[in-house]
PASEPA-772426 format. One record per residue: residue number from 1; z, x, y of N, C-alpha, C in turn. Coordinates in Angstrom, 2 decimals, m for minus. Example, Ala and Ser with C-alpha at 12.3 -4.5 7.8 and 13.67 -1.06 7.14 Angstrom:
# PASEPA-772426
n  nc3  nc1  nc2  cac3  cac1  cac2  cc3  cc1  cc2
1  7.80  13.19  m5.69  7.80  12.30  m4.50  7.80  13.20  m3.30 .
2  7.08  12.85  m2.25  7.14  13.67  m1.06  7.87  12.90  0.03 .
# end
This chain:
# PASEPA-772426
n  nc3  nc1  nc2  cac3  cac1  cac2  cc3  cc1  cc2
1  186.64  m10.56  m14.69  185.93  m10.94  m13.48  186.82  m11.88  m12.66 .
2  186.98  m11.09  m11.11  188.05  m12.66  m9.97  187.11  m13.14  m9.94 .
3  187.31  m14.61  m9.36  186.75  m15.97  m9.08  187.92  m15.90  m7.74 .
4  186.85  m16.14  m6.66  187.49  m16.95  m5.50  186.77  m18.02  m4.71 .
5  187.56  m18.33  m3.77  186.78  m19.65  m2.87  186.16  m19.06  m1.35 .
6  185.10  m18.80  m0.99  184.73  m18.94  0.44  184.46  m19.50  1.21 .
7  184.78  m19.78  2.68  184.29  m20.98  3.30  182.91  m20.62  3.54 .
8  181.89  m21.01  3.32  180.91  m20.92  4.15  180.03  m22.18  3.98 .
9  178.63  m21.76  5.03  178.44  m23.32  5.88  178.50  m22.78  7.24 .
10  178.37  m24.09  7.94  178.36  m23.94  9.11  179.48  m24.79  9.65 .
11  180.47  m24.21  10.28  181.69  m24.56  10.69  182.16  m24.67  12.23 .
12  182.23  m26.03  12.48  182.37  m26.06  13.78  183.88  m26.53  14.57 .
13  183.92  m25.55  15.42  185.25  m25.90  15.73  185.09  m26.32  17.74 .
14  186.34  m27.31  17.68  186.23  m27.65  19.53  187.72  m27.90  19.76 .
15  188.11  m27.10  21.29  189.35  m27.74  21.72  189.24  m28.57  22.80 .
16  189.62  m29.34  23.06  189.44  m30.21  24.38  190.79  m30.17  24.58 .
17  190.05  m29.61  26.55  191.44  m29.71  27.38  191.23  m30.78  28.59 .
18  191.78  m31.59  28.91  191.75  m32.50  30.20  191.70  m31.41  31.66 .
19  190.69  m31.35  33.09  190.71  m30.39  33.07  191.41  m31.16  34.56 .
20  191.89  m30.42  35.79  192.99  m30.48  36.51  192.18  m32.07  37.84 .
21  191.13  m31.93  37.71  190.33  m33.52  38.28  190.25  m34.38  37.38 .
22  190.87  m34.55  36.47  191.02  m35.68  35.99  189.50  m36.68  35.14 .
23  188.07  m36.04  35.55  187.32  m37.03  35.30  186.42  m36.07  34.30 .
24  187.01  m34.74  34.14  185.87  m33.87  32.99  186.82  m32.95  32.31 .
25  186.71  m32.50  31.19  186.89  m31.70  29.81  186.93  m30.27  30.07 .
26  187.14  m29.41  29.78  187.12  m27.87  29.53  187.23  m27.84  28.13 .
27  185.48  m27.43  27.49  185.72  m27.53  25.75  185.50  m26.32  25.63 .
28  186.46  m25.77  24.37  186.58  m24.58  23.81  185.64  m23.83  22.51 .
29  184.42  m23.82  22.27  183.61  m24.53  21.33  183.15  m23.01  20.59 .
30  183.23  m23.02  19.04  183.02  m21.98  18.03  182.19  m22.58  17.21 .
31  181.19  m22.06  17.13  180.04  m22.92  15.78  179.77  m21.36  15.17 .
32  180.19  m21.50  13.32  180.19  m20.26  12.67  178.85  m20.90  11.58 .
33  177.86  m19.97  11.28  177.20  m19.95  10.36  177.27  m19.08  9.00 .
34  177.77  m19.40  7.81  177.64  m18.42  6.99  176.94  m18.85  5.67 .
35  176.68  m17.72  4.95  176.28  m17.73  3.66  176.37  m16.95  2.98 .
36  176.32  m16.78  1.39  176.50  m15.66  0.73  175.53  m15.09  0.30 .
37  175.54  m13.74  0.30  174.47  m13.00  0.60  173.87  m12.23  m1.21 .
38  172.61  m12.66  m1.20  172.11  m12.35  m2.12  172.31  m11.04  m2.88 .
39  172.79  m10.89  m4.07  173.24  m9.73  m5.07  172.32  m9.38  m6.53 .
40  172.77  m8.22  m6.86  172.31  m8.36  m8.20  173.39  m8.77  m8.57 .
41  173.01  m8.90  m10.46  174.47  m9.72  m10.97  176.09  m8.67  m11.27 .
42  174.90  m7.35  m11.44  175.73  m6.29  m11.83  177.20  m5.94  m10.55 .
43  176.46  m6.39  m9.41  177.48  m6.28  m8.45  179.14  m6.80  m8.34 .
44  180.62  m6.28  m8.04  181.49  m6.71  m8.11  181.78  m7.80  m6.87 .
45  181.86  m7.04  m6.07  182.04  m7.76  m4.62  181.25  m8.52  m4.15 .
46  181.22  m9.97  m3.54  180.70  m10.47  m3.01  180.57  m10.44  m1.58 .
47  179.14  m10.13  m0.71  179.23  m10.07  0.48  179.07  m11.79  1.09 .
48  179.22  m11.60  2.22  178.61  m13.21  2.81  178.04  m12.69  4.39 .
49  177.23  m13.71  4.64  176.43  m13.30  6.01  177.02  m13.59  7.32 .
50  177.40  m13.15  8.45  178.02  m14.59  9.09  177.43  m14.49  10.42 .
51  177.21  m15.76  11.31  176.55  m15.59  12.68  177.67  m16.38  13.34 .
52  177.99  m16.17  14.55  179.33  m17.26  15.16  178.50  m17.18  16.71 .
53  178.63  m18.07  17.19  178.64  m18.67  18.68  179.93  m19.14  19.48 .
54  180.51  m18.63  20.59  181.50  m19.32  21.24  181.35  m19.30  22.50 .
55  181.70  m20.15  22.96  181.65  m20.51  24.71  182.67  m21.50  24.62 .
56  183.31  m21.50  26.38  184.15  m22.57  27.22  182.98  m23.43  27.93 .
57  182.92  m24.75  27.82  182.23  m25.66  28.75  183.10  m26.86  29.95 .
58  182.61  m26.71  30.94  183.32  m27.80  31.60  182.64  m28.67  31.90 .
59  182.59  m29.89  31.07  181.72  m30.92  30.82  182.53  m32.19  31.69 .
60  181.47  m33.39  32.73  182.15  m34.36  33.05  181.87  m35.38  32.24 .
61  182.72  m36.29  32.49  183.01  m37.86  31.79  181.24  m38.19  31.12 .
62  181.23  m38.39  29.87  179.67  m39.44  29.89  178.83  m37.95  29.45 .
63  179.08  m36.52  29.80  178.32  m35.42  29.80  177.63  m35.20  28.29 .
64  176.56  m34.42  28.31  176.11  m33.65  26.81  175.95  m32.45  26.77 .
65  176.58  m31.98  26.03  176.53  m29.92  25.65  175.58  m29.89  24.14 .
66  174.65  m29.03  24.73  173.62  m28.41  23.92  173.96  m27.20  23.73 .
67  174.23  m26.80  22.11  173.84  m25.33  21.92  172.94  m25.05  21.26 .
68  172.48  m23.79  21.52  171.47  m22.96  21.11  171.70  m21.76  20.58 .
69  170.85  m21.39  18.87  171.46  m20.10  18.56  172.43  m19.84  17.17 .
70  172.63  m21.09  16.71  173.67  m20.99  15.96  172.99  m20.70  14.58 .
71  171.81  m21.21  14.29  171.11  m20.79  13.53  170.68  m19.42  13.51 .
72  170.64  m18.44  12.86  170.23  m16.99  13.08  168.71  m16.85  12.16 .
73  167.86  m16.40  12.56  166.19  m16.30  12.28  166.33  m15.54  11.09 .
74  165.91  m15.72  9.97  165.40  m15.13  8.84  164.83  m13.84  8.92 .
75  164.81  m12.60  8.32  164.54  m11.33  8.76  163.39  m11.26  7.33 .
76  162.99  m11.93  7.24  162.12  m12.02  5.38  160.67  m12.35  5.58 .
77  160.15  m11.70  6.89  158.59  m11.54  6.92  158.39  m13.10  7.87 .
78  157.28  m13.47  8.30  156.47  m14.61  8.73  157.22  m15.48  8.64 .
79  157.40  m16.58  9.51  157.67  m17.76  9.17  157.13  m18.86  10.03 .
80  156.35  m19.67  9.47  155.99  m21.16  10.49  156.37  m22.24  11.02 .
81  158.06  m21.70  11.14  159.21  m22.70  11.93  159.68  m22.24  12.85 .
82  159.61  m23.10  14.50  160.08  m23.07  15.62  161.92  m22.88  15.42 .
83  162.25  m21.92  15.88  163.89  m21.89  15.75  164.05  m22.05  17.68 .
84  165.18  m23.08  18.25  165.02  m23.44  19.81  166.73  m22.74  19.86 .
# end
């Protein structure tokens, strides 16, 4: 039996660029969600799940960027939690 390492989690990545006015950002922004995905034991391969979000923002000085989405909704019947 291999044994390996996967990243998963939720992994967030940002580039910040200074943008040509001097007083706001151009962010480069990747938020990855993963997990490994439920098996029997008999199985060799391991799958994993993955959801990713990316956008460019041009944010000024002092600004706040909200994302939405990065979480992906459960497909496993009913659930009584607001996902925004």
């Amino acid at each position: 039996m291999a044994v390996g390492e996967f990243e998963v989690g939720t992994i967030l990545k940002v580039t910040p660029q200074i943008a040509a006015e001097g007083n706001s950002v151009v962010l480069k922004i990747s938020v990855e969600s993963s997990s490994v995905a439920a098996t029997s034991v008999s199985t060799v391969d391991i799958t994993t799940n993955k959801h990713t979000v990316s956008t460019n923002v041009l944010i000024e000085d002092g600004g706040v960027v909200v994302l939405g989405g990065s979480s992906p909704i459960p497909s496993t019947g009913a659930s009584n939690a607001s996902h925004f």
